[in-house]
mmCIF file of the N, C-alpha and C atoms, coordinates in Angstrom:
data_MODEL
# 
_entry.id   MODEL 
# 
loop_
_atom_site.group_PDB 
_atom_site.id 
_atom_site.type_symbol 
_atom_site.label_atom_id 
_atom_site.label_alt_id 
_atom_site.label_comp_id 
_atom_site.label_asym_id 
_atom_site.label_entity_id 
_atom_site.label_seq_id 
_atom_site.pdbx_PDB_ins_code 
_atom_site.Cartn_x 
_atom_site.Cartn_y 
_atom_site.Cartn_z 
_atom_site.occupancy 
_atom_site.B_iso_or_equiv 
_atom_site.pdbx_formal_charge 
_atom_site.auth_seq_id 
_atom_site.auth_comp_id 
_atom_site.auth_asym_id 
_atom_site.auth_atom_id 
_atom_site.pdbx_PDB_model_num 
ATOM 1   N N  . UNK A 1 1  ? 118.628 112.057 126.370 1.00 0.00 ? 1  UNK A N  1 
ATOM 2   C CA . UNK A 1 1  ? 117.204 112.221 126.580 1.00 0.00 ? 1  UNK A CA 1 
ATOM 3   C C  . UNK A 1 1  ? 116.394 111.666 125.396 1.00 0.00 ? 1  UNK A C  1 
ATOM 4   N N  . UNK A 1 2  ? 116.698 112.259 123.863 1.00 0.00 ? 2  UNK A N  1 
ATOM 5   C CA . UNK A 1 2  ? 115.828 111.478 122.654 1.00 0.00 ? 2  UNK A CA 1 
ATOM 6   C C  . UNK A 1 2  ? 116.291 109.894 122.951 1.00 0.00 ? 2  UNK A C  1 
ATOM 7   N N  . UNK A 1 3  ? 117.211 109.592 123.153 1.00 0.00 ? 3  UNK A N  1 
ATOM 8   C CA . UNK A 1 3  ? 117.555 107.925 123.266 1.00 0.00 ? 3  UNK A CA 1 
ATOM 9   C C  . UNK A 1 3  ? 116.568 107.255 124.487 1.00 0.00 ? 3  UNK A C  1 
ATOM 10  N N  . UNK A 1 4  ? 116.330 107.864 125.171 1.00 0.00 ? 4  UNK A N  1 
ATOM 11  C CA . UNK A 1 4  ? 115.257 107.353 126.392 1.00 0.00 ? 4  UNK A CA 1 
ATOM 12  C C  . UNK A 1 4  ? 113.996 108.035 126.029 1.00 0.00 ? 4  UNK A C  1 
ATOM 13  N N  . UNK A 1 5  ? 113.488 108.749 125.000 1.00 0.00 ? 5  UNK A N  1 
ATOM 14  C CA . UNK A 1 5  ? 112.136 108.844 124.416 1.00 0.00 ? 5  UNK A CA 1 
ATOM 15  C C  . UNK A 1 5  ? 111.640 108.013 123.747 1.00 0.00 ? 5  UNK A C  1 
ATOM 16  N N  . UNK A 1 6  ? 112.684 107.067 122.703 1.00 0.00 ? 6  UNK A N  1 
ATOM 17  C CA . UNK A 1 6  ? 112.701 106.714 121.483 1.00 0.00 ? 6  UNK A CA 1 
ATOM 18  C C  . UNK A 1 6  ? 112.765 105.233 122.154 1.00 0.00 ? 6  UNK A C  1 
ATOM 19  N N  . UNK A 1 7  ? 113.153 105.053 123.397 1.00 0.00 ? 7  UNK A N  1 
ATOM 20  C CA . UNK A 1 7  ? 112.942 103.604 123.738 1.00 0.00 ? 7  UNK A CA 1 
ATOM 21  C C  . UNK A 1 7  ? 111.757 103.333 124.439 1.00 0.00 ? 7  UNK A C  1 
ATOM 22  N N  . UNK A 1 8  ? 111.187 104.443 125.203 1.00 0.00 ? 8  UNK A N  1 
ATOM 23  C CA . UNK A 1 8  ? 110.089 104.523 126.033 1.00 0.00 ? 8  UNK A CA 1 
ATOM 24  C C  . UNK A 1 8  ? 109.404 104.224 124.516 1.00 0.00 ? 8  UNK A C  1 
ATOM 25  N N  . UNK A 1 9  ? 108.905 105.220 123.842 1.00 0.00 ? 9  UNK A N  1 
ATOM 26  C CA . UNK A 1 9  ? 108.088 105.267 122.496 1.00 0.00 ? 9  UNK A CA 1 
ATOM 27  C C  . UNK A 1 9  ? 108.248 103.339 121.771 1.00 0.00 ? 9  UNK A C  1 
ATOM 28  N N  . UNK A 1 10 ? 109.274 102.615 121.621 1.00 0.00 ? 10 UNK A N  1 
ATOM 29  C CA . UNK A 1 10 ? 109.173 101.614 121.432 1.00 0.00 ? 10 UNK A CA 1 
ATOM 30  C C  . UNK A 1 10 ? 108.526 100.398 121.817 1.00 0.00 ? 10 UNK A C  1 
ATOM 31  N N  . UNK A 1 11 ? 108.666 100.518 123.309 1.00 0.00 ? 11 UNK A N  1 
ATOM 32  C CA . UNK A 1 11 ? 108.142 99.745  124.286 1.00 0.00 ? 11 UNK A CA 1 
ATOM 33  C C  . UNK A 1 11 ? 106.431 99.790  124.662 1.00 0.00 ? 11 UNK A C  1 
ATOM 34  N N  . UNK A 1 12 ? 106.543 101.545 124.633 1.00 0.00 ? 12 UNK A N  1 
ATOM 35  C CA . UNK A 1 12 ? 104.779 101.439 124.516 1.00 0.00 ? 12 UNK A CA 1 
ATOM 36  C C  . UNK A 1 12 ? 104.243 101.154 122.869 1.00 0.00 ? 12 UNK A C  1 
ATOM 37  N N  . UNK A 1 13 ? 105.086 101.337 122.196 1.00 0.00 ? 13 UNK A N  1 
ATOM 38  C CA . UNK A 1 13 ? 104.211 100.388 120.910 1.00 0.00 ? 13 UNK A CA 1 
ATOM 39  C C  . UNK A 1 13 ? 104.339 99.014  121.357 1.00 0.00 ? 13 UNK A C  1 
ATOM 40  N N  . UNK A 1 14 ? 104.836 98.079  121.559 1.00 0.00 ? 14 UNK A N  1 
ATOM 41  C CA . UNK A 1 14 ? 105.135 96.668  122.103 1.00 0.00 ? 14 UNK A CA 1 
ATOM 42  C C  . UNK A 1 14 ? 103.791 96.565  122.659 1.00 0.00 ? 14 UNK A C  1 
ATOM 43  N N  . UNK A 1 15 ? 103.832 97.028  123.484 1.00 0.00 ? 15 UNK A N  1 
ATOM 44  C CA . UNK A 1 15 ? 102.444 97.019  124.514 1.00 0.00 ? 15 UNK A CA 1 
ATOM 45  C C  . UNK A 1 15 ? 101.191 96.808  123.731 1.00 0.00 ? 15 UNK A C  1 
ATOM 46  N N  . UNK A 1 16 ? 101.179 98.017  123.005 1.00 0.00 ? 16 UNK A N  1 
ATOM 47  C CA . UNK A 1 16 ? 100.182 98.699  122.565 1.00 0.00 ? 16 UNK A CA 1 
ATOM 48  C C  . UNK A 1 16 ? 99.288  97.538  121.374 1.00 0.00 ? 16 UNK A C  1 
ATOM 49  N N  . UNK A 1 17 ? 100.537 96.818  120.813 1.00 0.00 ? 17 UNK A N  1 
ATOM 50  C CA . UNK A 1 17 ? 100.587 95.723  119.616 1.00 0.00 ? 17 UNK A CA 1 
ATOM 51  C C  . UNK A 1 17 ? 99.577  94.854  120.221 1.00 0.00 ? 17 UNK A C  1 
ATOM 52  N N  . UNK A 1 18 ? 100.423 94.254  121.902 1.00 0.00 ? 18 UNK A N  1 
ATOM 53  C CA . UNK A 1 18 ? 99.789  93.038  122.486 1.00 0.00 ? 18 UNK A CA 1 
ATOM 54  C C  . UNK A 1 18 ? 98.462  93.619  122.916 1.00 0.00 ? 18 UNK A C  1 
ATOM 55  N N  . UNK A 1 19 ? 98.368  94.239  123.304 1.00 0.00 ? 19 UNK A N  1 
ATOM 56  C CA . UNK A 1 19 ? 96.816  94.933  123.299 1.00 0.00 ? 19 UNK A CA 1 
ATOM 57  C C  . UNK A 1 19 ? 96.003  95.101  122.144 1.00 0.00 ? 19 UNK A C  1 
ATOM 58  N N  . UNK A 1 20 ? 96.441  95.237  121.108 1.00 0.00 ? 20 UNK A N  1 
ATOM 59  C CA . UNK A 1 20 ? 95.249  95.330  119.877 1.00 0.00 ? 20 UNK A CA 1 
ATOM 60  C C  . UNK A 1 20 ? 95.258  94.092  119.696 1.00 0.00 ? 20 UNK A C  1 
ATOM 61  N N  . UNK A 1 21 ? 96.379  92.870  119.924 1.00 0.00 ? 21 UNK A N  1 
ATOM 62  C CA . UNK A 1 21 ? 95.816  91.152  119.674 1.00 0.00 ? 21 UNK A CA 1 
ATOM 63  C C  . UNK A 1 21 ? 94.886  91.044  120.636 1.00 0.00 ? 21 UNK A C  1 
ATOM 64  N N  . UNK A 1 22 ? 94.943  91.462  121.893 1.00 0.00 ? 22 UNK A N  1 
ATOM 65  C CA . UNK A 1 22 ? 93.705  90.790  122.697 1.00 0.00 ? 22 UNK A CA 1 
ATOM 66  C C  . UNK A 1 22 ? 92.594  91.039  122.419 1.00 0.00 ? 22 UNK A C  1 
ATOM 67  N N  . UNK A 1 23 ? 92.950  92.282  121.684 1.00 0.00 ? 23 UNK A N  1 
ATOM 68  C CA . UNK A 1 23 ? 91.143  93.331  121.452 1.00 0.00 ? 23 UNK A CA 1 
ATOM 69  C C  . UNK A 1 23 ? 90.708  92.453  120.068 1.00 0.00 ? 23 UNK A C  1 
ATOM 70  N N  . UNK A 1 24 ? 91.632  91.505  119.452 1.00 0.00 ? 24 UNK A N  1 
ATOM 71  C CA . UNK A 1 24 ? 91.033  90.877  118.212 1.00 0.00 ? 24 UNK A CA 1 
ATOM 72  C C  . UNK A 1 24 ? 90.434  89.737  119.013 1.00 0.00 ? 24 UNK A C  1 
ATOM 73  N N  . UNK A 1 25 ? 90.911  89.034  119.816 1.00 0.00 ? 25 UNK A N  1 
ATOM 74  C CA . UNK A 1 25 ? 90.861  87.823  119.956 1.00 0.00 ? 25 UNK A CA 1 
ATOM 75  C C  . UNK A 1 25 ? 89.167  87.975  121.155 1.00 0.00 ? 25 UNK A C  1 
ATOM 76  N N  . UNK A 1 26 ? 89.139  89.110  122.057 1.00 0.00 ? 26 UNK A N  1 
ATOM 77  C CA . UNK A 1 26 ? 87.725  89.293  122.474 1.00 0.00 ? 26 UNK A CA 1 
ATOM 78  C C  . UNK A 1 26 ? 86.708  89.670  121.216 1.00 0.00 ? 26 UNK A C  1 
ATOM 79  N N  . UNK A 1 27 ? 87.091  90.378  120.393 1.00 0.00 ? 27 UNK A N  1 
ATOM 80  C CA . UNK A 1 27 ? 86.151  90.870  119.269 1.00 0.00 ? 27 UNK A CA 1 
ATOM 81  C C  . UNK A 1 27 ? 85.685  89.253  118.641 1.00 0.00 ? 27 UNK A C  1 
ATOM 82  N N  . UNK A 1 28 ? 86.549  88.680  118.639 1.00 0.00 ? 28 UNK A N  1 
ATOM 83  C CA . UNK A 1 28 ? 86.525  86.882  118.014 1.00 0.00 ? 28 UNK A CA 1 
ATOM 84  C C  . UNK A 1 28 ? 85.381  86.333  118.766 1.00 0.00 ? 28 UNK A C  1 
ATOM 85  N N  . UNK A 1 29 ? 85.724  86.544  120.070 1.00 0.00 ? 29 UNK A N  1 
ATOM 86  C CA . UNK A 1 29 ? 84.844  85.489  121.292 1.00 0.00 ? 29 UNK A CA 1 
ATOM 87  C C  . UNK A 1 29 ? 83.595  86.262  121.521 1.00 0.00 ? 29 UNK A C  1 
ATOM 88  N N  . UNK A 1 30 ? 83.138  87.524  121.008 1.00 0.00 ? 30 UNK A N  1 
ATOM 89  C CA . UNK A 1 30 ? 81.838  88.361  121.120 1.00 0.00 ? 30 UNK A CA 1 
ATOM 90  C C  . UNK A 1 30 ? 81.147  87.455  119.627 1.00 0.00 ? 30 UNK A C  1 
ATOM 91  N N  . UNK A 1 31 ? 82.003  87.786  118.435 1.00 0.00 ? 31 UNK A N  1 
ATOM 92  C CA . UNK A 1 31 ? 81.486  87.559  117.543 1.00 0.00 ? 31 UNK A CA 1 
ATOM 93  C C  . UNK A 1 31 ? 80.891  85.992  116.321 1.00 0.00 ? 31 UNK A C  1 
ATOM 94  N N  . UNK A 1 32 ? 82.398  85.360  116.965 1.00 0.00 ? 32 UNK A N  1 
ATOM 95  C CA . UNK A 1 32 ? 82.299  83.966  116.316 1.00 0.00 ? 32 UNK A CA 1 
ATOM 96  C C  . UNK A 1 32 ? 82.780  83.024  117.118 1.00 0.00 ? 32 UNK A C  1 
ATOM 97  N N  . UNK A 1 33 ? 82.840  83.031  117.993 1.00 0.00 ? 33 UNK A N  1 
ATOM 98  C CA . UNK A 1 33 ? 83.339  81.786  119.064 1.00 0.00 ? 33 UNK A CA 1 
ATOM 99  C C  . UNK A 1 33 ? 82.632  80.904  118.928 1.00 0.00 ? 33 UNK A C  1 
ATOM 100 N N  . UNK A 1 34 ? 82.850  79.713  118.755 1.00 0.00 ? 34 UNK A N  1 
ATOM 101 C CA . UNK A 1 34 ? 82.393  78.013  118.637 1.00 0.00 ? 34 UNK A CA 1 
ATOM 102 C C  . UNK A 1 34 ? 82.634  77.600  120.481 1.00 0.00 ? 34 UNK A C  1 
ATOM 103 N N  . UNK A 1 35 ? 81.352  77.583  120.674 1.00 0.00 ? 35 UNK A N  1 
ATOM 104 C CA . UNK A 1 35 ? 81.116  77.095  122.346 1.00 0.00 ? 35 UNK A CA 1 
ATOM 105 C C  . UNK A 1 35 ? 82.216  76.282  123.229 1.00 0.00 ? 35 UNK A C  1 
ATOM 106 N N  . UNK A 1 36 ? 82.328  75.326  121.937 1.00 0.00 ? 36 UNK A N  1 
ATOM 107 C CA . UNK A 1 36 ? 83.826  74.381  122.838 1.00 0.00 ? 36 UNK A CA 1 
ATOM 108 C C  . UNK A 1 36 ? 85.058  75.678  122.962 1.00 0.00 ? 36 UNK A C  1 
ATOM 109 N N  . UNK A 1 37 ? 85.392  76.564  122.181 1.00 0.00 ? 37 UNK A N  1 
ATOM 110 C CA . UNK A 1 37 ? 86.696  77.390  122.427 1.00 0.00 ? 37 UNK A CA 1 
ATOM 111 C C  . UNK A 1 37 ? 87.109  78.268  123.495 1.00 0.00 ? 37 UNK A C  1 
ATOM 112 N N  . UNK A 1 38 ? 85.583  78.384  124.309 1.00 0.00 ? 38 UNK A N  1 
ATOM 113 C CA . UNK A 1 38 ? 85.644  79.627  125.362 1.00 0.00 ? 38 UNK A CA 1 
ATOM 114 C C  . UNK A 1 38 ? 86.589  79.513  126.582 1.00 0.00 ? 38 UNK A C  1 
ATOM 115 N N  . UNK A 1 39 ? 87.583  78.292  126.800 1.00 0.00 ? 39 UNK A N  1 
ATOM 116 C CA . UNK A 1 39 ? 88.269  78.196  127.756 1.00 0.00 ? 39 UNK A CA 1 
ATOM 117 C C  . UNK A 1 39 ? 89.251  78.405  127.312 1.00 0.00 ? 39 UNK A C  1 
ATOM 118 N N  . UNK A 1 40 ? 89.850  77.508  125.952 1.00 0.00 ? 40 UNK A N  1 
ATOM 119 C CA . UNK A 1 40 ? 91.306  78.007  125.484 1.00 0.00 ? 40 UNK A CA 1 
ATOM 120 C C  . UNK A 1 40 ? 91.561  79.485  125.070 1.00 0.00 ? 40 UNK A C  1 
ATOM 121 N N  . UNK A 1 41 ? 90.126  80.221  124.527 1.00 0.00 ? 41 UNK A N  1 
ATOM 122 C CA . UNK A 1 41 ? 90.300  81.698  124.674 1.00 0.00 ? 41 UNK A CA 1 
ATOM 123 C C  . UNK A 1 41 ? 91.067  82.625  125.946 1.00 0.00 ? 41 UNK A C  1 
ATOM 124 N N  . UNK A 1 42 ? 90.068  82.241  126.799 1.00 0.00 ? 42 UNK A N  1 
ATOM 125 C CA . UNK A 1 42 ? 90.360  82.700  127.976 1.00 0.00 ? 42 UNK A CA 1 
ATOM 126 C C  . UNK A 1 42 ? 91.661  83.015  128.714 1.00 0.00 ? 42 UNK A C  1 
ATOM 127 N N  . UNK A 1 43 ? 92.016  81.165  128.389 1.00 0.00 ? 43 UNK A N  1 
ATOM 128 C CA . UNK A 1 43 ? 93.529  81.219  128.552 1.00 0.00 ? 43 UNK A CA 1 
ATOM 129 C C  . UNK A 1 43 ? 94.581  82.197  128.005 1.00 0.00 ? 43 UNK A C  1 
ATOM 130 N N  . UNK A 1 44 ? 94.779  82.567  126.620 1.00 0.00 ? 44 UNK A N  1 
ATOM 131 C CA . UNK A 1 44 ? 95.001  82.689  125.535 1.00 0.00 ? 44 UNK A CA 1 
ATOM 132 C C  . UNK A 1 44 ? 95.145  84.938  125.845 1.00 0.00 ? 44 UNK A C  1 
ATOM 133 N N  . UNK A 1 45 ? 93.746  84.915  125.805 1.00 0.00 ? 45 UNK A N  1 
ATOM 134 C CA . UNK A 1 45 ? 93.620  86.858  126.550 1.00 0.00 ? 45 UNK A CA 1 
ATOM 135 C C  . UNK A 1 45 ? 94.064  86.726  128.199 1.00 0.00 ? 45 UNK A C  1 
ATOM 136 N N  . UNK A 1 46 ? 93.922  85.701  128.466 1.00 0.00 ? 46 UNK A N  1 
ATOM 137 C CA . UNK A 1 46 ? 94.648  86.145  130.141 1.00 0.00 ? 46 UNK A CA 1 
ATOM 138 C C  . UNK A 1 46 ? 96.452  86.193  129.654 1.00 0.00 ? 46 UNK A C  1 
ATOM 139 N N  . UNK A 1 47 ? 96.921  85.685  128.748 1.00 0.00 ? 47 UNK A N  1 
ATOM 140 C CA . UNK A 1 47 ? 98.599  85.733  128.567 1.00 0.00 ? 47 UNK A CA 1 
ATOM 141 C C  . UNK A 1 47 ? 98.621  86.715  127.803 1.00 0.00 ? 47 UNK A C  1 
ATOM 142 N N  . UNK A 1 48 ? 98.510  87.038  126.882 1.00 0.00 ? 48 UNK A N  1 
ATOM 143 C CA . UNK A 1 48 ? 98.285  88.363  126.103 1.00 0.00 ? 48 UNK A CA 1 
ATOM 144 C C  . UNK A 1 48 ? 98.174  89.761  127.651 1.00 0.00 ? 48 UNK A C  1 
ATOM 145 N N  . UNK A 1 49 ? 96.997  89.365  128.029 1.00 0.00 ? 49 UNK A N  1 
ATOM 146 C CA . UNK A 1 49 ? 96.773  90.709  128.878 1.00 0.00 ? 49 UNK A CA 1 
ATOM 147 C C  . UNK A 1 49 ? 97.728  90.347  130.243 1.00 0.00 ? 49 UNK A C  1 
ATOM 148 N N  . UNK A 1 50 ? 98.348  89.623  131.124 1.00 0.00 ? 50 UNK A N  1 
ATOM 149 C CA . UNK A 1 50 ? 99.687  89.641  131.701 1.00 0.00 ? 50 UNK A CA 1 
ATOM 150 C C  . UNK A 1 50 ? 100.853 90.194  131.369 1.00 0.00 ? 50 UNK A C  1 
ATOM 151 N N  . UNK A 1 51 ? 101.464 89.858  130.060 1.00 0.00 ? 51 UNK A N  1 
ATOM 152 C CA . UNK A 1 51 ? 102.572 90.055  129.344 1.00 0.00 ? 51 UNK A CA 1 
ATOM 153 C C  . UNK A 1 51 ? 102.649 91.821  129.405 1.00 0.00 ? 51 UNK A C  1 
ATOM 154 N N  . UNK A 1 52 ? 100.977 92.213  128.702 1.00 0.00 ? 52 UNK A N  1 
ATOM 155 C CA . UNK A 1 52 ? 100.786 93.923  128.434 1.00 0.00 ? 52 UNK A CA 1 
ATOM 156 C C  . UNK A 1 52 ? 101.533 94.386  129.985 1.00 0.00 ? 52 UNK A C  1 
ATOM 157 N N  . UNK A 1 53 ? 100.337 93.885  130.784 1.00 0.00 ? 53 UNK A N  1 
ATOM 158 C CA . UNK A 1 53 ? 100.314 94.794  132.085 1.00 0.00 ? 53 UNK A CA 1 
ATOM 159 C C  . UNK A 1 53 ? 102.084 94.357  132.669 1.00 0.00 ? 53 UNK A C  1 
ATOM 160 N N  . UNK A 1 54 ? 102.756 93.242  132.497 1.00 0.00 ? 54 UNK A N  1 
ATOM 161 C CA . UNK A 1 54 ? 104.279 92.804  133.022 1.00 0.00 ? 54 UNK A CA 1 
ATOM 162 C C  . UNK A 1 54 ? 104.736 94.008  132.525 1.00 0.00 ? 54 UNK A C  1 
ATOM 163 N N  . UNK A 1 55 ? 104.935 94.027  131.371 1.00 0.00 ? 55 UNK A N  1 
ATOM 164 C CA . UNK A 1 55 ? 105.863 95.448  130.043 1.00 0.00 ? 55 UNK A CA 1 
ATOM 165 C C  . UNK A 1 55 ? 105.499 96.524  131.114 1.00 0.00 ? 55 UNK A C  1 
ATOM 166 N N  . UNK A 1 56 ? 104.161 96.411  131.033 1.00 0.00 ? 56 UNK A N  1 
ATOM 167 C CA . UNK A 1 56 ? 103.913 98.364  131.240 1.00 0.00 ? 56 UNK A CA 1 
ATOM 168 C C  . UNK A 1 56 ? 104.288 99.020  132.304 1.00 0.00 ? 56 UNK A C  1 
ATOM 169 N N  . UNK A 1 57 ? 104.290 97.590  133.802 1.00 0.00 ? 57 UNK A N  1 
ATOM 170 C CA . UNK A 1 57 ? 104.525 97.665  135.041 1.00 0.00 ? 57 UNK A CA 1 
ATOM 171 C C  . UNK A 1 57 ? 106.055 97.603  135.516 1.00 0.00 ? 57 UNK A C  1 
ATOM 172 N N  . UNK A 1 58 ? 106.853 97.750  134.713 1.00 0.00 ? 58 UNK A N  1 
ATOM 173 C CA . UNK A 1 58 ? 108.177 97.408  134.603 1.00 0.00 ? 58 UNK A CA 1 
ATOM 174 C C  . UNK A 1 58 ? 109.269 98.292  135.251 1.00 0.00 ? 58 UNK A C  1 
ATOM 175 N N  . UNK A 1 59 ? 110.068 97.952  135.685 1.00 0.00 ? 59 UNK A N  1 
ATOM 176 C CA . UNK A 1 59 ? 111.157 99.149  136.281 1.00 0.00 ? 59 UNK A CA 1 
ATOM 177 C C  . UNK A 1 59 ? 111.526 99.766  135.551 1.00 0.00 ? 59 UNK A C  1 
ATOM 178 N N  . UNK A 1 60 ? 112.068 99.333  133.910 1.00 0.00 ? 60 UNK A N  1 
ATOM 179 C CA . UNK A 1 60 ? 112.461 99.976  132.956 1.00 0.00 ? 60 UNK A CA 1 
ATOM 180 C C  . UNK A 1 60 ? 111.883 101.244 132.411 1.00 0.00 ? 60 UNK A C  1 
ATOM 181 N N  . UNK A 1 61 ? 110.507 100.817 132.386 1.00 0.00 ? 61 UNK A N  1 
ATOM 182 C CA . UNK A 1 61 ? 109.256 101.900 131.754 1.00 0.00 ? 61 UNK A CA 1 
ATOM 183 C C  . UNK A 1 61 ? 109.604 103.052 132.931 1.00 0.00 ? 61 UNK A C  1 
ATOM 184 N N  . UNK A 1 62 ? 109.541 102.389 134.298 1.00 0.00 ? 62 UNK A N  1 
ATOM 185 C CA . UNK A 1 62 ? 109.231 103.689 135.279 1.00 0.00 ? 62 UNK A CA 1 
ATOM 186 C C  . UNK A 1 62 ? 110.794 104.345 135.179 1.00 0.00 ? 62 UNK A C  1 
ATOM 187 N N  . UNK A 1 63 ? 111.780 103.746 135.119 1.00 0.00 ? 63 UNK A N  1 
ATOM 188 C CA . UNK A 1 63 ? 112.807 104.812 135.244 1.00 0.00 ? 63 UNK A CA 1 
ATOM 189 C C  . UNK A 1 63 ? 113.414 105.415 133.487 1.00 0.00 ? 63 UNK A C  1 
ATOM 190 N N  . UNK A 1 64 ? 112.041 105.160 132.329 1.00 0.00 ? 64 UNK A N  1 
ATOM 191 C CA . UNK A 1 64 ? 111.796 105.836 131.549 1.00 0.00 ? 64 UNK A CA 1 
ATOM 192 C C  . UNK A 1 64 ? 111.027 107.122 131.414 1.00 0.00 ? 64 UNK A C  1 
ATOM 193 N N  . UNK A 1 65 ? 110.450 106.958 132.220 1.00 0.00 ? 65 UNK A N  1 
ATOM 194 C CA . UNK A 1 65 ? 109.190 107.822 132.584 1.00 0.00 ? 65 UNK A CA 1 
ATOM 195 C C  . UNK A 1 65 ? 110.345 108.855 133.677 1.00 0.00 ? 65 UNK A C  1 
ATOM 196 N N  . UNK A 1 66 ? 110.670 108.443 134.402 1.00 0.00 ? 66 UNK A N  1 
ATOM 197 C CA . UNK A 1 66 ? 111.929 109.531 135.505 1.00 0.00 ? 66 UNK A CA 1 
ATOM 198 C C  . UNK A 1 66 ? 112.249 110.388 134.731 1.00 0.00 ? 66 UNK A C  1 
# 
């Protein structure tokens, strides 16, 4: 049971990581974005925020969570 806490607990830090990069990289595009960058941004938080939601949505997580 601690061995399947301690991996759940790992994985949602993983997550949690790629989520505070996206929250830099929108804080970037609120604050200092150069007009030409707003597409490669975009790109850039749409893979960041896939990857999160892939991890979180995962069979692994849910039969962590079991």
């Amino acid at each position: 049971m601690e061995r399947k806490i301690s991996r759940l607990k790992i994985l949602l830090a993983e997550i949690s990581d790629i989520q505070a990069a996206a929250s830099v990289l929108e804080w970037d595009q609120q604050t200092y974005m150069p007009s030409g960058g707003v597409y490669r941004r975009g790109q850039q938080l749409g893979t960041l925020q896939n990857i999160a939601h892939t991890k979180f949505t995962s069979p692994g997580i849910g039969k962590l969570l079991d």
